[in-house]
C-alpha positions in Angstrom: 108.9 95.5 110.8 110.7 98.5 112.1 112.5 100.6 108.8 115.5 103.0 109.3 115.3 104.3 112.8 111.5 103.6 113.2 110.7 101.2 116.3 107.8 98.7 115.7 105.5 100.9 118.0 106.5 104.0 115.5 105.1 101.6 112.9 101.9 100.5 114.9 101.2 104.5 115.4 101.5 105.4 111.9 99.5 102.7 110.5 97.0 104.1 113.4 97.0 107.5 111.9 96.6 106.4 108.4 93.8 103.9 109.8 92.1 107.4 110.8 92.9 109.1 107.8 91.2 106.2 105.7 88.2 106.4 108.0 87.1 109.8 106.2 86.8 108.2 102.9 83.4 107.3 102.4 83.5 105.4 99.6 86.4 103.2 101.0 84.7 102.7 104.2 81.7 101.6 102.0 83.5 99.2 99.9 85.1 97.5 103.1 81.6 97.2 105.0 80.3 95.6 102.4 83.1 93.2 100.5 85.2 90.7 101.5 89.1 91.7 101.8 89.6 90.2 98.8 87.0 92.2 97.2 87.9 95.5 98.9 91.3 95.9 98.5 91.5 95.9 95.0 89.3 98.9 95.2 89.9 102.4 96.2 91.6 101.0 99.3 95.4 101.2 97.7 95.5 104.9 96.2 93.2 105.8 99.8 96.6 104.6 101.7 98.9 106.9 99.0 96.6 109.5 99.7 96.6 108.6 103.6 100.2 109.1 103.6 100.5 111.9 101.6 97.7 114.0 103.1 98.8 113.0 106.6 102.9 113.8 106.1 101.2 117.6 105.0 99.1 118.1 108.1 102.0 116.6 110.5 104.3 119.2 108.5 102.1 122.4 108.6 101.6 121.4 112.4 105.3 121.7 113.5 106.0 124.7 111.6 103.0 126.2 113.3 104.0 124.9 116.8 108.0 125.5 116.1 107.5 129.0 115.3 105.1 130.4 118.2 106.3 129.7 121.8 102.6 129.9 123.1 101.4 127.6 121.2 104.1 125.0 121.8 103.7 125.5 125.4 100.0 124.9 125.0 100.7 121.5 122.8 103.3 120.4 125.3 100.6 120.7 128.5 98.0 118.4 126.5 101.2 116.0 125.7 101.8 115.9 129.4 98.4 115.9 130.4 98.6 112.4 127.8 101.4 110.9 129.4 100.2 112.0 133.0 96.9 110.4 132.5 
């Protein structure tokens, strides 16, 4: 499923991000808890995932102009990145 320059494990990332996104909505985390798939997506589920996406594209935006423009703090988010990879 990978889409213009995104790998599968780009993909599988996102859709984790959005998972935790989606996890904050209440009433969406209600509705799957306690309806079938069938039942549940036709819900709140589908504008949750716009919203997901949308909310999500603003927060990874805001965070790289706040790490792009102060060194410190790109130094600081590059030692917990290593620390990640290090592991």
């Amino acid at each position: 499923m990978a889409l213009d320059n995104l790998t599968e494990k780009d993909m599988v990332d996102y859709a984790y991000t959005i998972r935790d996104k989606l996890s904050e909505n209440r009433t969406v985390m209600k509705q799957i808890e306690n309806n079938s798939p069938e039942q549940a997506l036709p819900g709140d589920f589908n504008k949750a995932i716009d919203d997901g996406i949308i909310d999500s594209g603003e927060a990874h935006q805001n965070q790289m102009l706040q790490l792009l423009s102060d060194p410190a703090k790109v130094a600081s988010f590059a030692g917990v990145v290593f620390d990640l990879l290090a592991g």
